[in-house]
C-alpha positions in Angstrom: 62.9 35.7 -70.9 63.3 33.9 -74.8 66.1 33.3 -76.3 66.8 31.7 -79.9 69.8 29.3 -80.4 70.9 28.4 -83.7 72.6 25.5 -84.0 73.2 22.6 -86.4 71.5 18.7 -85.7 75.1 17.9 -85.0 75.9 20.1 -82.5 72.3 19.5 -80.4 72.3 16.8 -77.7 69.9 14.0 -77.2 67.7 15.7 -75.0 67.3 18.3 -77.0 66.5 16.7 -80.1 64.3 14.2 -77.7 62.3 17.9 -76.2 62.1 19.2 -80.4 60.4 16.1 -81.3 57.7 16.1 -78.3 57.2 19.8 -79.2 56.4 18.8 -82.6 54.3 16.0 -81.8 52.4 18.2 -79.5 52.2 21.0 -81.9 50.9 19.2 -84.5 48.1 16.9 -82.3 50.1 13.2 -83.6 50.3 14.0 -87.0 53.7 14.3 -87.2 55.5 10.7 -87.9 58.7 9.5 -87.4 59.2 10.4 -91.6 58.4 14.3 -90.6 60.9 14.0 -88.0 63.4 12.5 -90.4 63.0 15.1 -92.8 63.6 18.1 -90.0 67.5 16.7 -89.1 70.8 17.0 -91.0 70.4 20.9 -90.8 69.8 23.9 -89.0 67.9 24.5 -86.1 66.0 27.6 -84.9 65.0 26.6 -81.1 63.2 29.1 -78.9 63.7 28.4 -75.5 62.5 30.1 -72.5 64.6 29.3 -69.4 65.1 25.8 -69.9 61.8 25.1 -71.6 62.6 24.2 -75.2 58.5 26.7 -76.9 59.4 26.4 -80.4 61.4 24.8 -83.3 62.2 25.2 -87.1 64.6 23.6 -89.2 66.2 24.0 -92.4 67.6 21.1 -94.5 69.3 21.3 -97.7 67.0 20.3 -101.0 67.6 20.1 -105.0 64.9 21.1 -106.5 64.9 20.8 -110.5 63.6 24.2 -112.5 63.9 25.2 -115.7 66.1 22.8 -116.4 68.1 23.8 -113.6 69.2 21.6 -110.0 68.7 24.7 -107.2 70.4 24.1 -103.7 67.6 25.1 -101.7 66.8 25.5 -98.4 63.7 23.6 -97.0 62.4 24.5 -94.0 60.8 21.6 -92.0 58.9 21.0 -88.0 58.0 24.6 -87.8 56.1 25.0 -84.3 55.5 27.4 -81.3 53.7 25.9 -78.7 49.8 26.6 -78.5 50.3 29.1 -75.4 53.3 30.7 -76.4 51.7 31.6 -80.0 51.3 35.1 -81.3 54.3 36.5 -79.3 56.4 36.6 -82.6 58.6 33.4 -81.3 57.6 32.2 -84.9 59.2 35.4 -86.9 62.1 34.9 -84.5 62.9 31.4 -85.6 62.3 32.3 -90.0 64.1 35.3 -89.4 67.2 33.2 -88.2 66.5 30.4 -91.2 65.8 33.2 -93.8 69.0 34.4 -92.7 71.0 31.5 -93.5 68.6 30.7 -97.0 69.9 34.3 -98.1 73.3 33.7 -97.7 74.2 29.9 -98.3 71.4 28.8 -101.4 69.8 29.2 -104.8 66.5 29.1 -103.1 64.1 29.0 -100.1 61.0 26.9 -100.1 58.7 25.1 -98.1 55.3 23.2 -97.9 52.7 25.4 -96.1 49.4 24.8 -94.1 46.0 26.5 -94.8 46.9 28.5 -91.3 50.4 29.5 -91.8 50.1 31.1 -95.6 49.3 34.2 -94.0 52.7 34.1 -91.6 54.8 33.1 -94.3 53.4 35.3 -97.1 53.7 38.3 -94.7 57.6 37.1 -94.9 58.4 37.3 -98.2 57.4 33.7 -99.3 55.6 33.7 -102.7 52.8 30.4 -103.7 54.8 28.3 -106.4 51.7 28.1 -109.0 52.5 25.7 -111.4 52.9 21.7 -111.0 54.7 20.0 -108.8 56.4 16.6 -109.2 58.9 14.6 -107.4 61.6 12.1 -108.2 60.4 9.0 -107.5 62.6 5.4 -107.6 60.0 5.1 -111.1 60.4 8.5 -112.2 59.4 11.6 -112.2 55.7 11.6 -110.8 53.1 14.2 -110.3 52.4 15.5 -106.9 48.7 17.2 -107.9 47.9 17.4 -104.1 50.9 19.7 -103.2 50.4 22.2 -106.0 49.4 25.4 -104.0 50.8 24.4 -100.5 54.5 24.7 -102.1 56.0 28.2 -101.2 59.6 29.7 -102.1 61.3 32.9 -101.3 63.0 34.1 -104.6 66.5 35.3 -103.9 68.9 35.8 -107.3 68.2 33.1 -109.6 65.3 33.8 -112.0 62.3 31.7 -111.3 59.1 31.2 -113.4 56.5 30.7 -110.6 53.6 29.1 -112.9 56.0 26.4 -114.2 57.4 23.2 -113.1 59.1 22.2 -109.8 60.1 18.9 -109.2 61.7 18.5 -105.6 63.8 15.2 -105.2 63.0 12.1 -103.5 62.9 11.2 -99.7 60.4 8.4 -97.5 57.3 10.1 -96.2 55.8 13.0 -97.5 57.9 14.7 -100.7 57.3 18.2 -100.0 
């Protein structure tokens, strides 16, 4: 039997934080650095467990991203991963559903940077390609981030968003987006 626990990085113990990050560094085949790991605490946590055997993990961590002129409080999801044989059993929409939940009632904005595979899962969800540049703010400024533009994906709630023009999310070590 599977069960999802939500729970803040606060309220999660060393061994499970410990069990998340060897999921994630399985998951993702070593490319997942300390920075990725970094950028997946301070929030909240989707975990599927199954018994006592932590199968998959997603996180969302609080963002500004600048739009229109505007600083949007939005909720980035991070470390999304089932493991390989647990995959296609819905553990995935299980842990958004939980996240989106939270997006919907406590921000501006959902958003997230998407692999080639998981467009399909996320687009199924709701989650719409951001089509015009990215940037970032950088510790010299605002700088282009040309090799995110089309991986960046949000899930509109009430604020009005022009999808084809600037997002600029704000700066962190590691990867930006």
């Amino acid at each position: 039997m599977t069960e999802v626990r939500v729970a803040h990085t606060a309220d999660l113990d060393v061994a499970v934080l410990k069990a998340a990050r060897a999921l994630l560094d399985e998951v993702f085949e070593g490319d997942m650095d300390d920075d990725d790991w970094e950028h997946a605490l301070g929030g909240v946590h989707a975990l599927v467990w199954e018994g006592a055997e932590l199968i998959g993990h997603a996180s969302l961590v609080q963002r500004r991203l600048l739009h229109g002129g505007r600083a949007l409080r939005t909720g980035y999801v991070e470390g999304v991963g089932v493991r390989a044989d647990r995959r296609g059993r819905g553990h995935g929409a299980a842990m958004m559903r939980e996240l989106e939940r939270v997006v919907r009632g406590a921000y501006d904005l959902g958003a997230l940077g998407a692999s080639d595979e998981a467009v399909g899962f996320y687009t199924a969800r709701g989650w719409r390609p951001w089509r015009g540049p990215t940037s970032a703010f950088t510790p010299t400024g605002t700088t282009r981030t040309e090799e995110e533009d089309g991986c960046v994906y949000v899930l509109p709630l009430a604020v009005p968003l022009d999808l084809s023009g600037e997002l600029i999310c704000d700066w962190r070590e590691g990867d930006v987006w």
